[in-house]
C-alpha positions in Angstrom: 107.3 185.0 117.9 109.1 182.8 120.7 111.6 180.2 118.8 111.0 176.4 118.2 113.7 176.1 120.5 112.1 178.2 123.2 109.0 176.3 122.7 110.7 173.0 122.8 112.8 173.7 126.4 109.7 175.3 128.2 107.7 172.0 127.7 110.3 169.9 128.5 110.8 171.9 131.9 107.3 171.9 132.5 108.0 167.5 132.5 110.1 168.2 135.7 107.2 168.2 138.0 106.1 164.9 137.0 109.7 163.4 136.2 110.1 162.9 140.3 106.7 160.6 140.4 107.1 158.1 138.0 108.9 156.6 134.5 109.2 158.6 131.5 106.6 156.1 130.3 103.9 157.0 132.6 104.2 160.6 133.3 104.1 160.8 128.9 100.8 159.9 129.3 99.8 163.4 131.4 102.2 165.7 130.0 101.3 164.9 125.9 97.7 165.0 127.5 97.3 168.5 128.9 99.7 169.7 126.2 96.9 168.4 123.8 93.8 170.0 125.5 95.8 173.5 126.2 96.2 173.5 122.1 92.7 173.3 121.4 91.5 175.4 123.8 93.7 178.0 123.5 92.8 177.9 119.1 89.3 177.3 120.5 89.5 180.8 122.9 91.1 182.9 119.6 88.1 181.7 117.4 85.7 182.6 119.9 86.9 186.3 119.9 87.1 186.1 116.0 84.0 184.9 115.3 82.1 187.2 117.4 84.1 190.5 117.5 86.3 189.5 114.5 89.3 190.4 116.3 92.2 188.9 118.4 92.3 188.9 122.0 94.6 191.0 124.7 94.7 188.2 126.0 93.5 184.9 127.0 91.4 185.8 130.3 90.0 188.6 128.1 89.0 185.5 125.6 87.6 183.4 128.7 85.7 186.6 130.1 84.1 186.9 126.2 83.1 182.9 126.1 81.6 183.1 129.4 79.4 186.2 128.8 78.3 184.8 125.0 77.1 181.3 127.1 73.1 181.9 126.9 73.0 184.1 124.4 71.0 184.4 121.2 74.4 183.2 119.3 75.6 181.0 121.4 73.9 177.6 119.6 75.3 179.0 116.4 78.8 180.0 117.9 78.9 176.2 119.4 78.4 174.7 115.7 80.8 176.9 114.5 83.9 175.8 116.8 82.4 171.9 115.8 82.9 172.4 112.9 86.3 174.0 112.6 87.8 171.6 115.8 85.9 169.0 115.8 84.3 169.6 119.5 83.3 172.6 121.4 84.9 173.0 124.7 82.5 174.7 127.3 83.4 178.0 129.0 83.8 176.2 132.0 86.5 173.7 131.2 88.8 175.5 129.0 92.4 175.4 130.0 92.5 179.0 131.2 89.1 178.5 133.0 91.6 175.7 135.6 94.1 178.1 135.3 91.5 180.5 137.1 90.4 177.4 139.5 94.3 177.1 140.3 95.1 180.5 141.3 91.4 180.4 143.6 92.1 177.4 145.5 89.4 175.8 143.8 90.7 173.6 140.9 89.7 170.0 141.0 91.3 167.5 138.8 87.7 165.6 138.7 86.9 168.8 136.6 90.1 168.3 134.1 88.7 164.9 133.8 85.4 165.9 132.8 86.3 168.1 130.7 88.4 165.6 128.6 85.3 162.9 129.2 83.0 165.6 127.2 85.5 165.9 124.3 86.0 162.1 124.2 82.3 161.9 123.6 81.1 165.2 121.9 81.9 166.4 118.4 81.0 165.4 115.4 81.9 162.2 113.7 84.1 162.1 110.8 85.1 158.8 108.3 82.6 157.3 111.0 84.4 158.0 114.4 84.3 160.5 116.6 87.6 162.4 116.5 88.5 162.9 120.1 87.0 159.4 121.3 89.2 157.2 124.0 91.9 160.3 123.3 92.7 161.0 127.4 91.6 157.2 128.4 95.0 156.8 129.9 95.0 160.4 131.8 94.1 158.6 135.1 94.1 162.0 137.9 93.4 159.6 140.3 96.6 157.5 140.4 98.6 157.4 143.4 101.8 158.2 141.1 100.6 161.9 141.2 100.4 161.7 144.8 99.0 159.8 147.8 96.3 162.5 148.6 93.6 163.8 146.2 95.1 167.4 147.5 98.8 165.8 146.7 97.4 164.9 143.0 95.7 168.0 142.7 98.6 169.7 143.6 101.1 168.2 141.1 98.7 168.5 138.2 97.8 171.9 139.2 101.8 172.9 139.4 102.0 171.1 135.4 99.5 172.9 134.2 100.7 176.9 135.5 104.0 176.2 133.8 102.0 175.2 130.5 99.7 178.4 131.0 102.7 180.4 130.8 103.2 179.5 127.2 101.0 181.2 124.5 100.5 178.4 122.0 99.3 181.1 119.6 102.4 182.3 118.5 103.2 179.4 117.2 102.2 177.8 113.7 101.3 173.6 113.2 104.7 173.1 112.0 106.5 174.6 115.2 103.7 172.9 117.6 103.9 169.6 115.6 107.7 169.6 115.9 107.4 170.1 119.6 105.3 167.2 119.9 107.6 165.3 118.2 110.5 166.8 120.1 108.6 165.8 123.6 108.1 162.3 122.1 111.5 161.7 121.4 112.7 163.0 124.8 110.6 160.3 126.4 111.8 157.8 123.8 115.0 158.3 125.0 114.3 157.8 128.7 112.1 155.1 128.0 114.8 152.3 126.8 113.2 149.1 125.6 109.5 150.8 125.4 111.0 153.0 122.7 110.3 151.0 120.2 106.5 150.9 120.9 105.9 154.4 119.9 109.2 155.9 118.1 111.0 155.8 115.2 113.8 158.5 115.1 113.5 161.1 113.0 116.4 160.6 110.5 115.5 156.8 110.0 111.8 158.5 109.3 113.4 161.4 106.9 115.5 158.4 105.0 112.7 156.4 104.1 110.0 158.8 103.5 112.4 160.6 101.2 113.0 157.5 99.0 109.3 156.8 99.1 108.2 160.1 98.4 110.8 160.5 95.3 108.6 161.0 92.1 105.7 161.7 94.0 106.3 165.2 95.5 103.4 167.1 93.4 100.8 164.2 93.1 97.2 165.6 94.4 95.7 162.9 97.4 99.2 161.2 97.5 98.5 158.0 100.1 100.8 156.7 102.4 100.3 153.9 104.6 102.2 152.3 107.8 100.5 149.4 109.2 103.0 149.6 112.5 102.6 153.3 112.9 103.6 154.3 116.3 103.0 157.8 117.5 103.4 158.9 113.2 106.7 159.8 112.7 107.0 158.4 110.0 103.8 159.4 108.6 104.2 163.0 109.6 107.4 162.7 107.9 106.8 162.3 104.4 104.7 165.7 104.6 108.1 167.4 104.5 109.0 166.0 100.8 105.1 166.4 99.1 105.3 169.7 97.4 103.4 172.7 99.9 100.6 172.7 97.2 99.5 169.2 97.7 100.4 168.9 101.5 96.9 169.2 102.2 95.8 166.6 100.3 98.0 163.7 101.4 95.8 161.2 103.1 97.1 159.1 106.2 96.5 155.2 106.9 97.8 153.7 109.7 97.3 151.0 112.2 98.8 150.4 115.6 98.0 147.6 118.0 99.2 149.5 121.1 96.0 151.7 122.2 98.1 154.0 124.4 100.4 154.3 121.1 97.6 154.4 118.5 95.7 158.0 120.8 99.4 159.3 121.1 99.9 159.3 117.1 96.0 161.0 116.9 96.7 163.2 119.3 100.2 164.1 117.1 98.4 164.2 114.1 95.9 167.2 115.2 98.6 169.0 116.8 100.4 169.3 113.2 97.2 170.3 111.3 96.0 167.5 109.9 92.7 167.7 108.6 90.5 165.2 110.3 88.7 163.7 106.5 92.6 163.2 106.0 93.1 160.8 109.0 92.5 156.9 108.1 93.7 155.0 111.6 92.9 151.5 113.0 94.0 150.2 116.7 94.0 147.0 115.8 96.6 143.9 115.3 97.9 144.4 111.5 98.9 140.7 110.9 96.3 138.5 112.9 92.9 141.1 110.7 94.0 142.7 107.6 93.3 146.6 106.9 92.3 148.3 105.0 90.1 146.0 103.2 88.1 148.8 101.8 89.0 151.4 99.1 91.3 152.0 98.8 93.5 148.9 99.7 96.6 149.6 97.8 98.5 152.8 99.0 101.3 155.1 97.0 103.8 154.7 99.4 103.9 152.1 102.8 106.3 152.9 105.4 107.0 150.8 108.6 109.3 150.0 111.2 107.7 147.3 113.1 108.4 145.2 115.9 111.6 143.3 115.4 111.2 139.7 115.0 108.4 139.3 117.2 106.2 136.4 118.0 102.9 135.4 115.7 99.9 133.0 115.5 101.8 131.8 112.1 98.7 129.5 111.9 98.4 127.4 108.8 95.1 129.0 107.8 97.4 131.9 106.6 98.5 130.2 103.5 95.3 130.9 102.2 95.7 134.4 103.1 96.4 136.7 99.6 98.8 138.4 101.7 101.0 135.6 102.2 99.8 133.0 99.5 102.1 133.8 96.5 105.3 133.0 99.0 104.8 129.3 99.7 105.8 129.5 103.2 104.7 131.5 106.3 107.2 133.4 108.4 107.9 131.7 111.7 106.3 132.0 114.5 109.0 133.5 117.1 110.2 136.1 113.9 107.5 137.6 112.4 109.3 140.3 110.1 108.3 138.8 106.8 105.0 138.5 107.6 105.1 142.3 108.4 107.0 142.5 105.1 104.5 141.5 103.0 101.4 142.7 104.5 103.0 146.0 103.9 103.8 145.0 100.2 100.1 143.7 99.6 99.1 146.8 100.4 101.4 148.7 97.6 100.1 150.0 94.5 101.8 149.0 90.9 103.5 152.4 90.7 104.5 152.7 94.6 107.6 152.2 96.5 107.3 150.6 100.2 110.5 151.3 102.8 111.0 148.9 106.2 113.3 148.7 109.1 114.4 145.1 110.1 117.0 143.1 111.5 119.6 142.2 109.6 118.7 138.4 110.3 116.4 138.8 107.0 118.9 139.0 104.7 120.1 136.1 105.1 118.2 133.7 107.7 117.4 130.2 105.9 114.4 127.7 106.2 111.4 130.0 105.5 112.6 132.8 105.8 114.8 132.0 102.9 112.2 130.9 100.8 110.6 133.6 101.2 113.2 136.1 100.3 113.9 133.9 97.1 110.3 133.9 95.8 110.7 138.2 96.3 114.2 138.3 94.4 112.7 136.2 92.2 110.0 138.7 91.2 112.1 141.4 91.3 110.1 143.0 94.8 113.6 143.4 96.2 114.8 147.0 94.8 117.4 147.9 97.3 118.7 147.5 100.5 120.8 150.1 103.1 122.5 149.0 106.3 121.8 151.2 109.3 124.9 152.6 111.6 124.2 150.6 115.1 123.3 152.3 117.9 120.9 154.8 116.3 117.3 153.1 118.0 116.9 153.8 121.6 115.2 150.4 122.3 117.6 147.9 120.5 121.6 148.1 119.5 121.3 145.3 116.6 122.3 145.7 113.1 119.4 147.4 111.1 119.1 147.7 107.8 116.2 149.4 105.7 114.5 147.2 102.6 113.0 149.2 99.5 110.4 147.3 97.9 108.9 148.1 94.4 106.1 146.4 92.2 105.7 145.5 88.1 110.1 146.1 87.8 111.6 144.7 84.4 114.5 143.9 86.4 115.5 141.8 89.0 118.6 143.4 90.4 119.3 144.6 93.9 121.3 148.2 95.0 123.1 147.7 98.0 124.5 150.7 100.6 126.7 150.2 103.1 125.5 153.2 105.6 127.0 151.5 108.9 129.6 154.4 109.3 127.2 157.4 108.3 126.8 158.4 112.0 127.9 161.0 114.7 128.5 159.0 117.7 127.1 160.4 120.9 126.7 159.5 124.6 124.4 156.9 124.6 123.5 156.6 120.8 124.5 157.6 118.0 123.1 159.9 115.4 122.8 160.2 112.0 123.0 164.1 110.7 121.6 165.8 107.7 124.6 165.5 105.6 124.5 161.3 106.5 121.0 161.5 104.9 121.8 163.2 101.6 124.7 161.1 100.9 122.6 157.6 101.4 119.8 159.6 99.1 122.2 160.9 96.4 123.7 157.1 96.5 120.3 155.8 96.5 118.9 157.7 93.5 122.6 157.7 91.4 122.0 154.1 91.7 125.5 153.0 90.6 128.6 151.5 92.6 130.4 153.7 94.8 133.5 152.1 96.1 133.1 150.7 99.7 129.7 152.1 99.7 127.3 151.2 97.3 126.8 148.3 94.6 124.5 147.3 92.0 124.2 143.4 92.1 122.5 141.7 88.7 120.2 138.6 89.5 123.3 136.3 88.5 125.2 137.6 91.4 122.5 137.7 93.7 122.0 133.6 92.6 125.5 132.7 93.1 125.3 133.9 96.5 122.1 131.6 96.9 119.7 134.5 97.4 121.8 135.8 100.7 121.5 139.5 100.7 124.0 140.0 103.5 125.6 143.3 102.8 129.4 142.6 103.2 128.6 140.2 99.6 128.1 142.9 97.9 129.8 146.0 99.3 133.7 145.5 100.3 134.4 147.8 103.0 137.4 146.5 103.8 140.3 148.6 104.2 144.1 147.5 104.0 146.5 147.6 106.9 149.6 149.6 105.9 152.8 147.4 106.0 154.8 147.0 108.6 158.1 147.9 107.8 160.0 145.6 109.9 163.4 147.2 109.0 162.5 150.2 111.2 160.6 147.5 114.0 164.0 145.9 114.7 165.6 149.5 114.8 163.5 150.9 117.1 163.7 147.4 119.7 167.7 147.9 119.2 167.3 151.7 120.6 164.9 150.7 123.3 167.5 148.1 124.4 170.2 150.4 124.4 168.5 153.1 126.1 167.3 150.7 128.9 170.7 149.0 129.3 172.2 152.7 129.6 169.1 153.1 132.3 170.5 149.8 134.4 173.9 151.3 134.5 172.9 154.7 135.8 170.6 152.8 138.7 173.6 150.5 139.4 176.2 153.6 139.9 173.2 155.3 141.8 172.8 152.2 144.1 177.0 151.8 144.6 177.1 155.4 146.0 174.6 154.7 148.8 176.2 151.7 149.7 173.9 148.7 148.4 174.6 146.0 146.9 171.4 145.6 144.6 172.3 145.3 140.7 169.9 145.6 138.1 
């Protein structure tokens, strides 16, 4: 079996062809597509072979040859139900991936058969928790866009040369985990060219691996654990958590999520299938989390809620929203051009008693004033507030402000705050900075100690966090501040007396130099 890594560079070479078209953000769009539709048909091809010869292939054209002569047949109506079932649609003989790969090598491919071929899957399959799971999946996979070329033989071409460097990669020799982690890989590598739109669909993996370990803790072996991110992106940070619930219960974790980008919201589906996940375990929404609450049906409370949502970004704030349970208990509404409270407490709503809830923000929250203060007294005040970690800067690929991650609990008996400075847990790279393994554990081990760690972590009581008028600005709490050695100015004025004397013993050299050739010039 190839390596994760191998895996990893031979999809990001086969972005090349495309990287000389367009953006990072648009040629995403093609790349994660075919990506996607190779994986199922090449799982698709395997079972084929299984289920009717109960073997594996030589190869794939020996799998395409085998689907192609079963087409007709007695079993082929049962064969079809079968793939349904276990994939969620039935690709037909003639649009598999290797089936273009075949077109390609003839001279015959056609991206208007690529596109019907996706247009099928989008409609066919069989519904589950009421949707179809492939629907609106390739809506963005335009072949006909004049990025790919100004000629339908120019677009044909460049998808045609995408799609012979996939072929060349056996997605069969790798498990969900490796496949997943390639997707996520490919993700981030667009996140990174992207800039600003970065923040639309990623969350970096460590920021992801920090919070979903804290909201995980405790509730590693719980059967149908239920984690919720109303923000979610492509699923990082959903996907994430899966690494800290105990390999018995993995498949039993159920997923809720919402997104309001639709590009963003197919991207974290199409991520989801590609890591295994079962499709009764999927619970998504493209919709606009603060303007429609959801989930409003069962369950609406969640074991863990993880987010890291758009950073003070602009909202209705409408005055029908104090009537909204969400928002009600907090006497004001978050203003309209900063909307990170709201997205706050939507998520903490949607918490169970016994659940911990983890969110990225600005550090403006911790201690803006008007109703932002308010706010953040009425959630020290009943104790919501559990702890809060400053982020290194430079660690997002869309945004160089100060972040800082909230931890949010329910039913406490008391009302203190753990602060952790983390701003100088980092390995500083090129363009951003990155925070390692070892960076993680320490903030963890800090986190779940729970005690003061000199210039790194304190434990403030409710007093303190009073006196301070409810400002949860970290340098309160946590004195990083280190001491300037003194200057010993007996060894200053010693070292200025031998520079003097060693440039005055310079002059006179340059003066004899300057009397030997005859000039006049004194220094």
């Amino acid at each position: 079996m190839a390596s994760s890594q191998e895996l990893n560079n031979a999809l990001w070479a086969s972005a090349n062809v495309l990287r000389g078209h367009m953006s990072a953000s648009q040629y995403m769009d093609y790349l994660l597509g075919l990506i996607f539709y190779k994986y199922l048909s090449d799982h698709e091809l395997y079972r084929v072979v299984d289920l009717l010869e109960d073997r594996k292939p030589a190869s794939f054209e020996e799998a395409q040859s085998i689907y192609e002569n079963a087409e007709g047949t007695a079993d082929w109506n049962e064969l079809i139900s079968e793939l349904e079932e276990t994939f969620g649609y039935a690709i037909k003989p003639a649009y598999t991936f290797t089936a273009f790969y075949n077109q390609i090598n003839n001279h015959t491919f056609l991206t208007t058969n690529l596109k019907q071929g996706m247009r099928d899957m989008e409609n066919g399959g069989i519904a589950v928790n009421g949707n179809k799971p492939f629907t609106g999946l390739f809506q963005r996979f335009d072949p006909n866009a004049k990025t790919l070329g100004e000629t339908l033989a120019k677009r044909n071409a460049t998808l045609a040369d995408v799609m012979m460097k996939l072929e060349a990669i056996n997605f069969m020799e790798y498990d969900a985990d490796a496949l997943g982690d390639a997707y996520e890989y490919l993700i981030g590598q667009f996140a990174a060219e992207s800039g600003k739109k970065a923040g639309e669909f990623y969350t970096p993996q460590a920021v992801s691996a920090l919070i979903t370990r804290i909201v995980t803790a405790g509730k590693e072996q719980k059967r149908g654990f239920s984690l919720y991110d109303p923000c979610m992106g492509s699923g990082s940070l959903l996907l994430q958590a899966r690494s800290f619930i105990a390999p018995s219960e993995k498949g039993t974790v159920q997923f809720y999520g919402q997104e309001l980008n639709t590009a963003t919201y197919d991207l974290a589906r199409m991520n989801m299938i590609l890591h295994a996940i079962k499709f009764e375990n999927q619970h998504f929404r493209n919709g606009d989390t603060l303007s429609a609450d959801w989930p409003t049906d069962e369950p609406t409370t969640f074991d863990a809620v993880c987010m890291n949502p758009p950073y003070s970004a602009h909202w209705t704030a409408d005055a029908g929203f104090l009537t909204d349970p969400r928002f009600a208990p907090y006497e004001k509404l978050a203003p309209k051009t900063k909307a990170d409270y709201a997205f706050l407490l939507h998520g903490y709503y949607h918490l169970k008693d016994t659940g911990t809830m983890g969110i990225v923000l600005p550090h403006g929250v911790l201690f803006r004033s008007g109703a932002e203060g308010v706010i953040r007294q009425h959630l020290l005040e009943n104790g919501s507030i559990y702890a809060v970690i400053g982020l290194p800067a430079g660690i997002f690929f869309n945004t160089s402000i100060p972040t800082c991650v909230i931890i949010l609990k329910k039913d406490r008996e008391t009302r203190d705050v753990f602060f952790i400075d983390a701003s100088k847990e980092f390995r500083k790279g090129k363009a951003h900075n990155y925070m390692d393994p070892e960076h993680i554990d320490k903030i963890v081990n800090a986190y779940m100690g729970h005690k003061d760690i000199e210039k790194f972590s304190h434990l403030a009581d409710f007093e303190e966090i009073k006196k301070n008028e409810f400002n949860l600005n970290i340098p309160r709490y946590v004195d990083t501040f280190e001491e300037e050695a003194p200057v010993d100015l007996g060894a200053v004025f010693n070292e200025l007396s031998a520079v003097n004397e060693e440039e005055a013993e310079l002059s006179n050299k340059l003066n004899d130099a300057f009397a030997e050739l005859g000039l006049s010039w004194r220094l």
